[in-house]
KOLGU-4560 file (N, C-alpha, C; in nm, 3 decimals, padded with zeros to 5 digits):
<recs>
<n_xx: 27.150 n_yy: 01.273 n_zz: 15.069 ca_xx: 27.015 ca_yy: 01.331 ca_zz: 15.080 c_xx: 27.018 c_yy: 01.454 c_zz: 15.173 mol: A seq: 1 type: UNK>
<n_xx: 26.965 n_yy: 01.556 n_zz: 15.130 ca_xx: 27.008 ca_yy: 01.680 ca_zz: 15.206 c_xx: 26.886 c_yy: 01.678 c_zz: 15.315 mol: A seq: 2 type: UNK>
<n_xx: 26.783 n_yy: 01.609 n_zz: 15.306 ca_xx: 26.700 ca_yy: 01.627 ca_zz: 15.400 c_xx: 26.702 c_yy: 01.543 c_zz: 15.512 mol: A seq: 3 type: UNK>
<n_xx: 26.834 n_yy: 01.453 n_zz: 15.510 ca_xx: 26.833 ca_yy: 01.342 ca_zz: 15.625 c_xx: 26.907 c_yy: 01.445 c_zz: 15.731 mol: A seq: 4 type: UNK>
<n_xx: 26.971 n_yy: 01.521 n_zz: 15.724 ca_xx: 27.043 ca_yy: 01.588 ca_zz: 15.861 c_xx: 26.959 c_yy: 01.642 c_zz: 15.884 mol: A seq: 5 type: UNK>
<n_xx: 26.843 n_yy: 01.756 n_zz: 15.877 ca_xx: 26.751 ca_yy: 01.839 ca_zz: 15.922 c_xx: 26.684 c_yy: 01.743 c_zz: 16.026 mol: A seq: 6 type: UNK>
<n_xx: 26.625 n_yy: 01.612 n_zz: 15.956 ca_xx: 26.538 ca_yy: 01.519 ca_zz: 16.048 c_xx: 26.591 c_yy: 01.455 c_zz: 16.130 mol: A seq: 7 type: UNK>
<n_xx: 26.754 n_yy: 01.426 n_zz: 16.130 ca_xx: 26.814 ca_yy: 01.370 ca_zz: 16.255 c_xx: 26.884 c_yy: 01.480 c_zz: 16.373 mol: A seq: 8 type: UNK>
<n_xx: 26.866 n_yy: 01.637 n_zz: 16.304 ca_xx: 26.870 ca_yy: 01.742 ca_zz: 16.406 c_xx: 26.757 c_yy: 01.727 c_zz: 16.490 mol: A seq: 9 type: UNK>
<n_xx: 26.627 n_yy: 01.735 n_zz: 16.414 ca_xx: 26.540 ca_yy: 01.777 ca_zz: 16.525 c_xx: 26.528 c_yy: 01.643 c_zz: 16.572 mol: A seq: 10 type: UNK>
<n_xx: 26.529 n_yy: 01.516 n_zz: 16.549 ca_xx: 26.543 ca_yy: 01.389 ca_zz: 16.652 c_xx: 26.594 c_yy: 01.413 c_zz: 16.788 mol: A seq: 11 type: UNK>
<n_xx: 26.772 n_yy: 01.472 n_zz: 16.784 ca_xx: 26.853 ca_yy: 01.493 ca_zz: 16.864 c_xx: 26.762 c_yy: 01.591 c_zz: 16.956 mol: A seq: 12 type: UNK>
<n_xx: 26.692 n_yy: 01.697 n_zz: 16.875 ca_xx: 26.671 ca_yy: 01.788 ca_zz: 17.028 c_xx: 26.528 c_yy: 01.752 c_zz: 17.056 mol: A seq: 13 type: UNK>
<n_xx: 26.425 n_yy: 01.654 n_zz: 17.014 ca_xx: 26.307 ca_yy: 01.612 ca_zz: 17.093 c_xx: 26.397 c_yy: 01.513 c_zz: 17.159 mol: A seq: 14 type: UNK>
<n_xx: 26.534 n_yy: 01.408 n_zz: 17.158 ca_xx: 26.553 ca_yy: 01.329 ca_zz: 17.215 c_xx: 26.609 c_yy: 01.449 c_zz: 17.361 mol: A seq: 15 type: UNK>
<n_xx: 26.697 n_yy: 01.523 n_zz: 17.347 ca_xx: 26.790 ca_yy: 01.621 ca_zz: 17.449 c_xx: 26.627 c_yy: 01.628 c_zz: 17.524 mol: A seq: 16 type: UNK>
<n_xx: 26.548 n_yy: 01.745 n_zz: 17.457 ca_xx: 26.456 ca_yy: 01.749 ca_zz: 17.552 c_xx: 26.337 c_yy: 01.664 c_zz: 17.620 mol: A seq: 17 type: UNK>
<n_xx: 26.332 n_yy: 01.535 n_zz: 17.539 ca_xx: 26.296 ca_yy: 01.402 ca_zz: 17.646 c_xx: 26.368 c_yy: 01.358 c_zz: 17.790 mol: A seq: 18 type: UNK>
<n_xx: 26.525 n_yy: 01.421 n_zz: 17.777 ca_xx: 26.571 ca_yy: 01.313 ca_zz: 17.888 c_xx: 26.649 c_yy: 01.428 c_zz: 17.999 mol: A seq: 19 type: UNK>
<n_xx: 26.663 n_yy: 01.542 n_zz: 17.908 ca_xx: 26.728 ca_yy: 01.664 ca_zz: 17.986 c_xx: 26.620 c_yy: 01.738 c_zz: 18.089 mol: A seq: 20 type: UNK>
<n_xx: 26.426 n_yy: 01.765 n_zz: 17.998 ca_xx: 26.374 ca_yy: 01.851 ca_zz: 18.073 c_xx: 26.307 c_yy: 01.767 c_zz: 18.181 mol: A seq: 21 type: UNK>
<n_xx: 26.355 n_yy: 01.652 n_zz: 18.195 ca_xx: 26.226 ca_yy: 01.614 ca_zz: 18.389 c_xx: 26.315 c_yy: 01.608 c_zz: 18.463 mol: A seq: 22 type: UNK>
<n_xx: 26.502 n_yy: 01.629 n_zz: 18.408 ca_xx: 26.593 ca_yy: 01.652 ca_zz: 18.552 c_xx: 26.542 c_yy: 01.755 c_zz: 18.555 mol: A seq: 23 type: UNK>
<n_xx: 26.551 n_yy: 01.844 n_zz: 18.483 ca_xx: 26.537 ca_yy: 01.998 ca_zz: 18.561 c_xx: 26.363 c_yy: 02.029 c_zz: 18.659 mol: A seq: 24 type: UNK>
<n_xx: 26.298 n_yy: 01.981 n_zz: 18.562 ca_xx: 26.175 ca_yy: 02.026 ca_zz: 18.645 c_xx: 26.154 c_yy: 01.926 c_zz: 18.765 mol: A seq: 25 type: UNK>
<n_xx: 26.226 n_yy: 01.799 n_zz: 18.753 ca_xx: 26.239 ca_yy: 01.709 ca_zz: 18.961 c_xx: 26.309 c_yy: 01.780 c_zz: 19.023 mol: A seq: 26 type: UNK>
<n_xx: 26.418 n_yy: 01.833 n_zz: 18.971 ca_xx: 26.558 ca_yy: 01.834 ca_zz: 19.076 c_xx: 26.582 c_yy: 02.018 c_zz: 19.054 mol: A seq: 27 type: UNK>
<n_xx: 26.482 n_yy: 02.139 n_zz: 19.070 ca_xx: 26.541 ca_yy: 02.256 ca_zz: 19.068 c_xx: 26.614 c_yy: 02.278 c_zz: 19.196 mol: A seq: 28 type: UNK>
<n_xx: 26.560 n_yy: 02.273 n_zz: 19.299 ca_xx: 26.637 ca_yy: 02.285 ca_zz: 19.442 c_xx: 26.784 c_yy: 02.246 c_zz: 19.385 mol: A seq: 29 type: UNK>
<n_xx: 26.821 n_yy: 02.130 n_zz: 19.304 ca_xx: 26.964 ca_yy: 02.104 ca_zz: 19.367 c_xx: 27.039 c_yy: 02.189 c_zz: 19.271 mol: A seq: 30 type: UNK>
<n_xx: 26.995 n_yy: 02.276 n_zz: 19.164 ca_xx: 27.045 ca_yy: 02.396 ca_zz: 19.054 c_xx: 27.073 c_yy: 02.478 c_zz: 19.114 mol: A seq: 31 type: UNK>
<n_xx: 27.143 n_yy: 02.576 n_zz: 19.218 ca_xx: 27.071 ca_yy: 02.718 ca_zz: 19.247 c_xx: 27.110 c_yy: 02.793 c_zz: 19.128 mol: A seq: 32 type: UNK>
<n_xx: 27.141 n_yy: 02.767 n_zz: 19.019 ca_xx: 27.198 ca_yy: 02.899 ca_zz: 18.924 c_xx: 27.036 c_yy: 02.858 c_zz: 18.840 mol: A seq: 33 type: UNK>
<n_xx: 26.984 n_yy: 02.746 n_zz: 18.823 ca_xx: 26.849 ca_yy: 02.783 ca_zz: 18.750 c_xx: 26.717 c_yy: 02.797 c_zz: 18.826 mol: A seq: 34 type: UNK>
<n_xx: 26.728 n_yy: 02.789 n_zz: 18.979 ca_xx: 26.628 ca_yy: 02.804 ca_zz: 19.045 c_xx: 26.638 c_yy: 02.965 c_zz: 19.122 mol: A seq: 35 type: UNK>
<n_xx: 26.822 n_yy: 03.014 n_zz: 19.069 ca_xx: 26.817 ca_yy: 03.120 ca_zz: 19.102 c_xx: 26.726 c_yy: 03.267 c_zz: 18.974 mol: A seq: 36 type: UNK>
</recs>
């Protein structure tokens, strides 16, 4: 089914950006290259 990889791409990146974006926005202090 050609439409099952499209829907398990964008899974992967609402899942990446569920668990990746509240380190960054708790913890910028301890980044300095993204708080720079």
């Amino acid at each position: 089914a050609p439409d099952a990889f499209p829907m398990r791409f964008i899974v992967v990146l609402l899942l990446s950006q569920i668990f990746f974006t509240p380190t960054i926005d708790k913890e910028p202090r301890n980044h300095p290259a993204l708080a720079g």
